[in-house]
C-alpha positions in Angstrom: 182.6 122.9 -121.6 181.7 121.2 -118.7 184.0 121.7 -115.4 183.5 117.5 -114.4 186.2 115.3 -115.0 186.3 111.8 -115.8 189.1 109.5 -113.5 191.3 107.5 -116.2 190.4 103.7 -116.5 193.1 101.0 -115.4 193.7 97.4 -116.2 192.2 95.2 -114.0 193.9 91.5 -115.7 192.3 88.7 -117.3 188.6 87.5 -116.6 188.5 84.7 -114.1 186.7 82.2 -116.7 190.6 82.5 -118.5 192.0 79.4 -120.3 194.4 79.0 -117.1 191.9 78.9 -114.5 189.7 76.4 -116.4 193.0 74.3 -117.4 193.7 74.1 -113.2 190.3 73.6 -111.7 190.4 70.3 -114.0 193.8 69.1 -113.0 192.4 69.7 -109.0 189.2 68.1 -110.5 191.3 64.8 -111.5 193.2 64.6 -108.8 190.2 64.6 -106.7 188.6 62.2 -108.5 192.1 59.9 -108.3 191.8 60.4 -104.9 188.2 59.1 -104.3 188.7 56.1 -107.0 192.1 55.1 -104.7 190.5 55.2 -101.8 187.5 53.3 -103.0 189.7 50.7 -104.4 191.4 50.1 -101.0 187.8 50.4 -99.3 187.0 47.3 -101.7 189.9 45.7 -101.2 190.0 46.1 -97.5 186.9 44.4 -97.9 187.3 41.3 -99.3 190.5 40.6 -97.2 188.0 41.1 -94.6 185.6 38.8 -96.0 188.4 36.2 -97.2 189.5 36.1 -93.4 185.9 35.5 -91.7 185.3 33.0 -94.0 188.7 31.3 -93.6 188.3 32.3 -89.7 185.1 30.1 -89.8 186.6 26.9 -91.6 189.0 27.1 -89.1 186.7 26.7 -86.2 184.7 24.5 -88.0 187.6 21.8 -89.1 189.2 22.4 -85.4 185.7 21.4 -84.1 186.0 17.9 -86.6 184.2 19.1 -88.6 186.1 18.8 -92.0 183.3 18.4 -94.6 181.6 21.9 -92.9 184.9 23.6 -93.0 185.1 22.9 -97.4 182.2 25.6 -97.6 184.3 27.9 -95.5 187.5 27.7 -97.2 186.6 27.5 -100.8 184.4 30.8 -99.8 187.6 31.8 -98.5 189.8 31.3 -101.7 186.9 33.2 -104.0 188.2 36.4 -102.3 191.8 35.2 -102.7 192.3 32.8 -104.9 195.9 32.9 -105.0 195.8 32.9 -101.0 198.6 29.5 -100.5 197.8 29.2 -97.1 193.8 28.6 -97.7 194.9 26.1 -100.6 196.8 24.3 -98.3 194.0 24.3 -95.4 191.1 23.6 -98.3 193.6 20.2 -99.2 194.1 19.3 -95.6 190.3 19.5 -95.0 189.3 17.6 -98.0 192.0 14.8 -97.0 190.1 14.6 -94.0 187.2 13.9 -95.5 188.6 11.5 -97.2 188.6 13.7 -100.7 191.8 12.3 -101.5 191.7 12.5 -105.2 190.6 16.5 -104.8 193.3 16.9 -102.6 196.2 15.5 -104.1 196.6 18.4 -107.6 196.0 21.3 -104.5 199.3 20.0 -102.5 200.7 18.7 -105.7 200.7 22.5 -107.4 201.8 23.6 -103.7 204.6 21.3 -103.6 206.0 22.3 -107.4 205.7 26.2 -105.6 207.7 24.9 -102.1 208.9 21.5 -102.7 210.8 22.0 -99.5 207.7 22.2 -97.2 207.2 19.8 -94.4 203.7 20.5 -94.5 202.5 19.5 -97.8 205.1 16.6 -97.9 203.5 15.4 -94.9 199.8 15.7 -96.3 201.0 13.9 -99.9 202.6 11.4 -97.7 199.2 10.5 -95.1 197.3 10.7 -98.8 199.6 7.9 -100.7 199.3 5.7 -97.0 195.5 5.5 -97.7 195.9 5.0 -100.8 198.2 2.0 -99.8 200.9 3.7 -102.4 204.1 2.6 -100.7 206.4 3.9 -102.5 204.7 7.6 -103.1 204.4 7.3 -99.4 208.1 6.6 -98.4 209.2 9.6 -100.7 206.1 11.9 -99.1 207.3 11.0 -95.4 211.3 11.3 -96.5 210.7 15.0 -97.9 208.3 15.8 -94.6 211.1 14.5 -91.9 213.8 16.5 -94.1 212.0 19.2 -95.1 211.3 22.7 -93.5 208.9 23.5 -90.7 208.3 26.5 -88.6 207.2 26.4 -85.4 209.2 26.4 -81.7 210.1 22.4 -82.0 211.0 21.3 -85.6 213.3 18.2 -84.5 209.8 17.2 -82.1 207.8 17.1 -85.4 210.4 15.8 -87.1 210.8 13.0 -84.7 206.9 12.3 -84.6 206.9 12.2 -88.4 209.5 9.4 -88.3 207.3 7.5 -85.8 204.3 8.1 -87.8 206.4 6.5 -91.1 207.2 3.3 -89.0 203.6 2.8 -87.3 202.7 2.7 -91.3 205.2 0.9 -92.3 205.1 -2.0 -89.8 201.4 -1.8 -90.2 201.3 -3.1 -93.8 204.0 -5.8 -93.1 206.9 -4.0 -94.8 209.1 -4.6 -92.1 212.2 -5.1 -94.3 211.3 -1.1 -95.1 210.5 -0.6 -91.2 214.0 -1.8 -89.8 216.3 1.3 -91.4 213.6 3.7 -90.2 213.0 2.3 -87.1 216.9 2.6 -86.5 216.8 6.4 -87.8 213.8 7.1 -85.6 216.1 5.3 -82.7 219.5 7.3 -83.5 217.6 10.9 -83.2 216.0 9.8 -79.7 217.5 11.9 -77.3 219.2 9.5 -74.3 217.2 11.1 -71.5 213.9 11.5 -73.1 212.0 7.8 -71.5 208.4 8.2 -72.7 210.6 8.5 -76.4 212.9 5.7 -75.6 209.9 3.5 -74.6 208.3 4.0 -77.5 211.0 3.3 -79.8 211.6 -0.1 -77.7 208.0 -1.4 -78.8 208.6 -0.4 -82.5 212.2 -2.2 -81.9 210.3 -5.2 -80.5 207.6 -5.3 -83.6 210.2 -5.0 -86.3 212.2 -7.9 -84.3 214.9 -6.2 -83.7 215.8 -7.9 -80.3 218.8 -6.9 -79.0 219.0 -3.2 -80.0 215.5 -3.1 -78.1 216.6 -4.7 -75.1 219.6 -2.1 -75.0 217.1 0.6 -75.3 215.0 -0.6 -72.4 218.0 -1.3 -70.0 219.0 2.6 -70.9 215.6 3.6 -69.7 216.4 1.2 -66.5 219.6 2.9 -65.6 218.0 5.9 -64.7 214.4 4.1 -63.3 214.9 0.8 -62.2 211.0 0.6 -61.1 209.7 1.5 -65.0 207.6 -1.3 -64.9 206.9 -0.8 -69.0 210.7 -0.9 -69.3 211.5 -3.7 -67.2 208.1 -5.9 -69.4 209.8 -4.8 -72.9 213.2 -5.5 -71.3 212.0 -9.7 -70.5 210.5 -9.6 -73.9 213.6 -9.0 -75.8 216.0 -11.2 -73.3 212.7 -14.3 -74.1 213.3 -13.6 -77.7 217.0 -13.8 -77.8 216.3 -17.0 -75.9 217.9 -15.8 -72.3 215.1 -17.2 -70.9 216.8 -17.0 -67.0 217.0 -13.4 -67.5 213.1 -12.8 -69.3 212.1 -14.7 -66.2 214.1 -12.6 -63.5 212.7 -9.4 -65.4 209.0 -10.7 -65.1 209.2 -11.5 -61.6 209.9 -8.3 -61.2 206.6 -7.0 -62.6 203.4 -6.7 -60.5 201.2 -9.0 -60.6 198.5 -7.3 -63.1 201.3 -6.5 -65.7 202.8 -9.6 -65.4 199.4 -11.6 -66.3 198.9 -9.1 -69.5 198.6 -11.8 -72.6 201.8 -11.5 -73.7 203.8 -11.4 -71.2 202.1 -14.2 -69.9 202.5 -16.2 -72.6 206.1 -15.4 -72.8 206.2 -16.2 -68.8 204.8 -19.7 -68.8 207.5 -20.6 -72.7 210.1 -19.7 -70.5 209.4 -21.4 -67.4 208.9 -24.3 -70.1 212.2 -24.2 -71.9 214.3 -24.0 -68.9 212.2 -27.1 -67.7 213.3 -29.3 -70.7 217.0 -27.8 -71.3 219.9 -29.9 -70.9 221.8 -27.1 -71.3 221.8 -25.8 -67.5 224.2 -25.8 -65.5 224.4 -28.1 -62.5 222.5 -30.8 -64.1 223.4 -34.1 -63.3 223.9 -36.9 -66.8 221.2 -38.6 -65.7 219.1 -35.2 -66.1 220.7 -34.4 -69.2 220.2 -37.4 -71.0 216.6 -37.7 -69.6 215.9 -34.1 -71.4 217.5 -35.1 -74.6 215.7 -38.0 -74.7 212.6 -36.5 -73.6 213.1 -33.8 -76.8 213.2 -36.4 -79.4 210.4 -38.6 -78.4 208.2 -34.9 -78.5 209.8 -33.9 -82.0 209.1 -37.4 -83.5 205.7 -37.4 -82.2 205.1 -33.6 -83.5 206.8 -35.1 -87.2 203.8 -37.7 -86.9 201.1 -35.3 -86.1 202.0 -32.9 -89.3 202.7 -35.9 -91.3 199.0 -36.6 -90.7 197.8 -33.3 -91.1 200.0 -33.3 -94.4 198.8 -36.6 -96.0 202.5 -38.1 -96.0 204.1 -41.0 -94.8 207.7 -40.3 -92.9 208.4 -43.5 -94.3 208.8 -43.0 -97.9 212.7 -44.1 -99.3 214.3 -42.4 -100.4 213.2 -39.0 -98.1 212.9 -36.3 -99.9 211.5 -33.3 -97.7 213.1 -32.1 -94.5 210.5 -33.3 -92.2 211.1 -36.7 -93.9 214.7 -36.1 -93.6 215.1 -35.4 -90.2 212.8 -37.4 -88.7 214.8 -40.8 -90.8 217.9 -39.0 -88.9 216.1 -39.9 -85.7 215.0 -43.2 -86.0 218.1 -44.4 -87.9 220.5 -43.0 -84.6 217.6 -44.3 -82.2 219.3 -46.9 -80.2 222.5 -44.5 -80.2 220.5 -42.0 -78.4 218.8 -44.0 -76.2 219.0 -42.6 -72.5 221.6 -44.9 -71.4 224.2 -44.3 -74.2 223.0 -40.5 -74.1 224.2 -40.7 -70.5 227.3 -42.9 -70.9 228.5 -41.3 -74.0 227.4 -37.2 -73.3 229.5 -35.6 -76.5 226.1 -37.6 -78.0 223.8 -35.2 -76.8 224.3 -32.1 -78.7 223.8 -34.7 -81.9 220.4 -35.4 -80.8 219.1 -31.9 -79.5 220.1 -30.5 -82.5 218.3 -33.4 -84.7 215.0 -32.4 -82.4 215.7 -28.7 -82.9 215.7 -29.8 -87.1 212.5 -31.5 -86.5 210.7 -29.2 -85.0 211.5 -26.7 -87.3 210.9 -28.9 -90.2 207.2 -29.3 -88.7 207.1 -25.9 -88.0 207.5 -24.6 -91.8 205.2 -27.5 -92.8 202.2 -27.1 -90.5 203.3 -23.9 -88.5 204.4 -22.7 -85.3 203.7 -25.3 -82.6 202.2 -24.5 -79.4 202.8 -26.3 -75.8 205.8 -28.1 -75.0 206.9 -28.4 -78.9 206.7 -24.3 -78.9 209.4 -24.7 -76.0 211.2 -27.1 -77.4 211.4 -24.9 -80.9 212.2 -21.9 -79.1 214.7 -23.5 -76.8 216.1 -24.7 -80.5 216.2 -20.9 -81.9 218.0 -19.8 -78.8 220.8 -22.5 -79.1 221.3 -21.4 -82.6 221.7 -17.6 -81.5 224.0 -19.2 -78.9 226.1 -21.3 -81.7 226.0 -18.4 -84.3 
């Protein structure tokens, strides 16, 4: 028997290619490979947010450059990358409204509008979009939902003002100005006191809408605190000729310098002034001879404008019975003529107002006939309108 002797064998534990092992290097294996797909994914997706900015960064440039049509390329390039993206829909609209797209526009701010009907934004492009479109009533409803709707920004009652400005400009500039005299009043009543420039600008829409004496309280505010606004003081003798206070339109256009004073307008306004006080019998200080001499003066111009549109009309004045106003008044006239002569005018003044205010019918008579008159009749008519404010 041999004297070597074998060491006893012990267990050494499974194999390393065991059902276990395999089961965790495919669990680390999957994991891995999650891993690697999530971070491609966000690789990719990082990307085209990248690309959906630089494209949207370009239409930007591009539209703030004026260039609206280039900028489409750029911002529908934009929304392929994100087509949900709200804010490139509304900048893609805003551009293709610019370019005068409208009818592309419209179902991009439409949809937007249904998602944020409270946006100032899109109720302010819908509203720009229905003014082209010379929709009125789309357009009242689109400006209404921008000046009361939501906007961000540091100065949302500035927008908001400007928006209400921008609704009257349209609105007096398609001759809705039964429409134009509420908003011009709102745009007026959120004017803040102190704020001129503002002021001033709400005087001229105040003016265009004829709204007389609210605009000549508005310019005399702006006055109280700058006596020398030369704009101010122009809008403030507009509103006094208007509301026939023709002294006063006179005293604020010699206040003017000479250039602004000889601006169209105001020049015309100037020399109807001058021209109504001239012929008034209504100033004080006047002697009866003076008086009755401008009374008659009035009637023998207001017969002789009846004539001229009589002619221009095909008419006779003469025809019995009368049966239109011109016809009317001017048979008033002739029938009261030796009444209103200048001697009885000036022997018997409670005759006077009688005959001005039979001149006065005349001329307006003529006036709705054959149209506003110009010269002396235009100062007599006017003259006429301010006695009426005066009577009212």
């Amino acid at each position: 028997m041999s004297g070597v002797v074998q060491a006893p064998m012990r267990y050494t534990g499974p194999r390393p290619n065991s059902r276990e092992v395999v089961l965790v290097l495919c669990v680390l294996t999957l994991i891995l490979l999650f891993s690697f797909t999530a971070f491609i994914s966000r690789q990719y997706h990082k990307k085209i947010h990248t690309l959906a900015d630089e494209w949207f960064a370009a239409g930007e440039e591009r539209f703030q450059a004026g260039d609206p049509n280039g900028a489409l390329t750029d911002y529908q390039n934009a929304l392929v990358y994100s087509p949900n993206n709200t804010k490139f829909q509304f900048h893609l609209a805003t551009a293709l409204a610019e370019a005068r797209h409208y009818d592309q526009a419209r179902p991009y701010l439409l949809a937007l509008l249904s998602e944020s009907p409270g946006s100032g934004e899109v109720n302010l492009q819908l509203a720009r979009i229905a003014a082209q479109n010379n929709s009125l009533p789309d357009a009242e409803r689109f400006y209404q939902g921008a000046i009361y709707g939501e906007w961000a920004g540091d100065d949302p009652i500035g927008m908001r003002w400007q928006i209400r400005r921008e609704f009257c400009d349209f609105l007096i500039s398609k001759g809705a100005i039964n429409q134009a005299i509420p908003a011009v009043i709102d745009l007026a009543e959120n004017t803040p006191d102190g704020d001129a420039a503002r002021l001033k600008v709400v005087g001229q829409l105040l003016l265009r809408t004829q709204q007389w004496s609210r605009a000549q309280q508005v310019y005399r505010s702006v006055l109280s605190s700058d006596r020398r606004d030369e704009e101010a003081i122009a809008g403030a003798g507009l509103a006094a000729f208007e509301l026939g206070e023709f002294a006063d339109a006179l005293d604020d256009f010699n206040r003017l310098s000479p250039e602004r004073r000889a601006q169209p307008e105001i020049a015309r306004a100037y020399e109807m002034a001058h021209r109504s006080l001239a012929m008034s019998p209504y100033l004080g200080g006047l002697s009866e001879q003076v008086r009755a001499q401008r009374a008659e003066n009035a009637l023998s111009l207001a017969q002789a404008r009846a004539q001229s549109c009589a002619r221009q009309l095909g008419i006779s004045l003469l025809e019995t019975p009368p049966r239109t106003e011109l016809q009317i008044t001017y048979a008033t006239a002739q029938t009261m003529g030796d009444n209103w002569n200048l001697r009885n005018l000036r022997d018997f003044p409670d005759r006077l107002e009688a005959a001005m205010q039979t001149a006065f019918s005349i001329e307006n008579a003529a006036a709705k006939e054959c149209g506003e008159p110009q010269g002396d009749d235009r100062a007599l008519w006017l003259l006429g309108r301010s006695r009426n404010m005066v009577n009212r």
